[in-house]
C-alpha positions as CSV (number, residue, x, y, z in Angstrom):
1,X,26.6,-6.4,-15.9
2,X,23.1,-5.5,-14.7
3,X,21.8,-5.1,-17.9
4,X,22.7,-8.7,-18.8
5,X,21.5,-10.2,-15.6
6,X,18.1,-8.4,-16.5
7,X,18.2,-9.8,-20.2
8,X,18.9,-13.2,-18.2
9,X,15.6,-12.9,-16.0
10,X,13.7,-11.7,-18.5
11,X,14.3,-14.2,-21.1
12,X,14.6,-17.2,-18.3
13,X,10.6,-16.3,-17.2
14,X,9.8,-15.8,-20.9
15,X,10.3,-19.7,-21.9
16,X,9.7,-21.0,-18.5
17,X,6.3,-19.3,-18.8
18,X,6.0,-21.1,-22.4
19,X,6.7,-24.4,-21.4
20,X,3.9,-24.4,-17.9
21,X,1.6,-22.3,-19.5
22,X,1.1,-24.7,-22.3
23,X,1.8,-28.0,-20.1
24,X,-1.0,-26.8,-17.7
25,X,-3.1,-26.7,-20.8
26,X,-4.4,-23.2,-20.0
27,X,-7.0,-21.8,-22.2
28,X,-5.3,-19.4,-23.9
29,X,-1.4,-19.9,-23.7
30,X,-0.4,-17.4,-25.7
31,X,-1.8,-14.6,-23.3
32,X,-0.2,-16.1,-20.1
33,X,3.3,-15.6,-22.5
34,X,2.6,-12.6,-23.5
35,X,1.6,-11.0,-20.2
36,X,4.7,-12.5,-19.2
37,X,6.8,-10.6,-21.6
38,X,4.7,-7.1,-20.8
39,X,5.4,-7.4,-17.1
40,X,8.9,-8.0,-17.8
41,X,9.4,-5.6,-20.1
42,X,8.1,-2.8,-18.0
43,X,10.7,-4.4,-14.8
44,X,13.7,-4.0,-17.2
45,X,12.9,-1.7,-19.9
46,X,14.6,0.9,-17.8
47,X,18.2,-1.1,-17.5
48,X,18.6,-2.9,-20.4
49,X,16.3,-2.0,-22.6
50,X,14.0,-5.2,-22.3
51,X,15.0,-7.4,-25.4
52,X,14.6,-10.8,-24.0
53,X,15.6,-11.8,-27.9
54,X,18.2,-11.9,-30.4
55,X,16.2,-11.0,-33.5
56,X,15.5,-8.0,-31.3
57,X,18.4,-7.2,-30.1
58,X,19.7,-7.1,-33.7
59,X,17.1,-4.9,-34.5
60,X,17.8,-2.8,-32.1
61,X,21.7,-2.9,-33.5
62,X,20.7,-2.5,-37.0
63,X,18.6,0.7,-35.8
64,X,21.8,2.2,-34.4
65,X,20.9,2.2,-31.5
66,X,23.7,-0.3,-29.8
67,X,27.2,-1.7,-30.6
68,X,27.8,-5.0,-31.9
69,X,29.4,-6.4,-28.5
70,X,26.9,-5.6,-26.4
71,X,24.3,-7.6,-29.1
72,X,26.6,-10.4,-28.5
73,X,26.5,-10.3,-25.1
74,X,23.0,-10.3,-25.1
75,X,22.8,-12.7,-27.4
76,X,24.9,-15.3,-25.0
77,X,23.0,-14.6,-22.1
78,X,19.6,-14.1,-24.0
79,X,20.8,-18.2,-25.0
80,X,21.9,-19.1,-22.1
81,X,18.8,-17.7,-19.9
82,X,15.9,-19.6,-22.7
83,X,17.7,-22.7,-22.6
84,X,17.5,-22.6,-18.6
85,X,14.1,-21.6,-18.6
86,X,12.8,-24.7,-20.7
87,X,14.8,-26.8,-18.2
88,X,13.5,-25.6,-15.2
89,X,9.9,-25.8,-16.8
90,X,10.5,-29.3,-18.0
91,X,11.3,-30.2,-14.1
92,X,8.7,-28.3,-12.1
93,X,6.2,-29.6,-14.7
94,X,7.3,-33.2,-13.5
95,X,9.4,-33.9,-16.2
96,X,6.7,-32.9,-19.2
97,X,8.1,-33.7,-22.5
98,X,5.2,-31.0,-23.2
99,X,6.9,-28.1,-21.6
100,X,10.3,-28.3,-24.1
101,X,8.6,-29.5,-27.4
102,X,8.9,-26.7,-29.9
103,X,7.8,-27.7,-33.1
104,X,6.1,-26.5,-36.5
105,X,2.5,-27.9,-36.6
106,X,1.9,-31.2,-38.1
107,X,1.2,-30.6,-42.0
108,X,3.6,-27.6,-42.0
109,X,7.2,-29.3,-41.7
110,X,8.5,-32.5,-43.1
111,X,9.9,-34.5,-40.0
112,X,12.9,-36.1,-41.9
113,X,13.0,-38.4,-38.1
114,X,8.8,-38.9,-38.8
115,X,7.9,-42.9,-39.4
116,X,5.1,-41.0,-41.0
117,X,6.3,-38.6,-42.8
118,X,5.5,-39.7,-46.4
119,X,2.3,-39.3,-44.8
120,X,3.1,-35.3,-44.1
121,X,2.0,-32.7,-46.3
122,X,4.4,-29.5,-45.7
123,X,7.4,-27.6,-46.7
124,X,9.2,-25.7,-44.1
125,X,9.3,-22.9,-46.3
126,X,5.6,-22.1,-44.3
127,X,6.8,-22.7,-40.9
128,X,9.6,-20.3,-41.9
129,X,7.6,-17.5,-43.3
130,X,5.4,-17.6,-39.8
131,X,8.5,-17.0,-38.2
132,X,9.7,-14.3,-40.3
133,X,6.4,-12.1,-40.4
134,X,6.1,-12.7,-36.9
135,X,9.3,-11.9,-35.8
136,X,8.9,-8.6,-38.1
137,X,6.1,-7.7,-36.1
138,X,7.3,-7.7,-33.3
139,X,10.6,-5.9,-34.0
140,X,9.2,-3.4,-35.6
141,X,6.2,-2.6,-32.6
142,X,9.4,-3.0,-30.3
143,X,11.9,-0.5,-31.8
144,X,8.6,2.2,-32.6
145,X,7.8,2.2,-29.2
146,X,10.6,1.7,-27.4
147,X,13.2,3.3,-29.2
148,X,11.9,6.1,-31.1
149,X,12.1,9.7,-30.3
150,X,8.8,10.3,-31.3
151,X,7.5,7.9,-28.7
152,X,9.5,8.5,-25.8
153,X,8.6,8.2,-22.4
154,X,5.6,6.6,-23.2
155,X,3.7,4.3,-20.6
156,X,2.2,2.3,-23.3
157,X,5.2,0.3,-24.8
158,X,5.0,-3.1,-23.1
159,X,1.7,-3.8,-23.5
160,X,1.8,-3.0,-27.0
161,X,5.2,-5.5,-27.4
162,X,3.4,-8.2,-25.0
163,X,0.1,-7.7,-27.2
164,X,2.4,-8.0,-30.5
165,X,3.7,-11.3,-28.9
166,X,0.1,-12.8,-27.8
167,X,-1.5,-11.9,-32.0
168,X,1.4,-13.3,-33.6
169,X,1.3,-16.3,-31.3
170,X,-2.3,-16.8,-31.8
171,X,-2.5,-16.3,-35.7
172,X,1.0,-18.1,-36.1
173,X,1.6,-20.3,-33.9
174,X,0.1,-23.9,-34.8
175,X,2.0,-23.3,-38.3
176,X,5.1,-22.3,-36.9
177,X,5.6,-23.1,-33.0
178,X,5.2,-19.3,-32.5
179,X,8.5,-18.7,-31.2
180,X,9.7,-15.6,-33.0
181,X,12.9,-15.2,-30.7
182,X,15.8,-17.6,-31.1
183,X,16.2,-18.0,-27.1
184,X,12.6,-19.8,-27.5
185,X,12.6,-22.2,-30.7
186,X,16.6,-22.8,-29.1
187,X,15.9,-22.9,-25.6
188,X,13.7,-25.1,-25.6
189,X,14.9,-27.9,-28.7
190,X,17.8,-28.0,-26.9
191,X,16.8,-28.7,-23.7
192,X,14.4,-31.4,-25.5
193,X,17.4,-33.1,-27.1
194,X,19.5,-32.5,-23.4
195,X,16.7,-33.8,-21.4
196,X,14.2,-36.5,-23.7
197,X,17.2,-37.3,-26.1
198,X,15.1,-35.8,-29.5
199,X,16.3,-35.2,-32.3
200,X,15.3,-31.6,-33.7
201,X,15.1,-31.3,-37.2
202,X,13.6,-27.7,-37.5
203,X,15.6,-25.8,-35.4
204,X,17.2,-23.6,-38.0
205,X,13.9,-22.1,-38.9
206,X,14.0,-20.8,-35.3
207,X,17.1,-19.2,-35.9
208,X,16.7,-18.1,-39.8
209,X,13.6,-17.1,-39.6
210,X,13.6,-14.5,-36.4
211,X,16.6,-13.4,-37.5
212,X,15.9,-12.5,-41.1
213,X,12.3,-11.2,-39.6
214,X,14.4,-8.8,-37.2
215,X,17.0,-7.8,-39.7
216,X,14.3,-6.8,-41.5
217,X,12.6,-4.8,-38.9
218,X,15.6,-2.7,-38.1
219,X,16.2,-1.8,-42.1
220,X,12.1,-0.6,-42.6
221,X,12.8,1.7,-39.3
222,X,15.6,3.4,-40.6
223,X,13.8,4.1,-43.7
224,X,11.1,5.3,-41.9
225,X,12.6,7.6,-39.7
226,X,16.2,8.5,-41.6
227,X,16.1,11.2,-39.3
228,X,16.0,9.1,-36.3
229,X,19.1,7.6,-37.1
């Protein structure tokens, strides 16, 4: 139980940070959300093991290094805490459609729901890939620092996973939305359809493409380190 409540807390301040850090229009957004996911990750690394992210998390299972129930759990409460985060930041930000709007950028996704879109020049084939190589980096920085032999104990494993977070988001993220993590692309399209009564077209690549990217990520580390198993 306490490990979920701390994948809950961590994933709940991970996408409400998202959605006022870019509704207050900060200069850099992606280093508010991934200072965020450092601090958090060094107040629950200890108990739970700090996912904050299904594509992680199976990553992590992949790697051997939990059981597929527990991934589910933390997968349900992973959900459960991104989709109340991106509520909570779409009220405090007085009601900012801003703060749950998590899409590809424009030219990298065709909007099937776009008036415009004939006017749109993408395939979400891109937007995809973003997530994917993304979400591969940071799954494999997570499970080499945090869950290697070789690297245990070390102080330095959630700045390097928050630092992972803040590149990919800066390099990827006006192609993709830069969410990397399920609980964030999810969290916060539902919330937009809940609260502003959207319709989402790309929120599979928010699923698919994490997923695959962590998948991924767990398969390179074990054959890496096959003795690490």
């Amino acid at each position: 139980m306490k490990k979920l409540l701390v994948e809950f807390i961590g994933t709940f301040f991970l996408v409400f940070t998202i959605g006022t850090a870019i509704t207050a229009k900060t200069a850099i957004p992606g280093l508010a959300i991934g200072s965020v996911l450092m601090v958090m990750i060094y107040a629950g690394g200890h108990i739970s093991g700090a996912h904050y992210n299904p594509a992680v998390s199976l990553a992590v299972y992949l790697r051997g290094k939990m059981k597929g129930g527990e991934m589910i759990q933390y997968w349900i409460v992973q959900l459960v805490g991104g989709l109340l985060g991106a509520i909570i930041s779409y009220y405090i930000t007085g009601n900012n459609p801003d703060a749950i709007h998590h899409a590809p950028g424009i030219g990298y996704y065709l909007h099937s729901n776009n008036p415009d879109a004939q006017n749109v020049d993408g395939s979400s084939l891109i937007p995809l890939a973003a997530e994917f190589f993304g979400t591969f980096a940071l799954a494999y920085v997570v499970l080499n620092v945090a869950t290697s032999k070789n690297t245990a104990g070390n102080s330095f494993y959630g700045m390097a996973i928050g630092f992972t977070v803040f590149s990919m988001a800066a390099s990827l993220g006006g192609i993709s939305g830069g969410a990397f993590n399920p609980a964030v692309g999810l969290g916060r399209n539902v919330a937009e359809m809940i609260l502003e009564g959207t319709m989402v077209s790309a929120f599979w690549i928010y699923i698919v493409g994490p997923l695959a990217g962590g998948a991924l990520a767990g398969f390179t580390f074990n054959m890496l380190n096959p003795e690490d198993r």
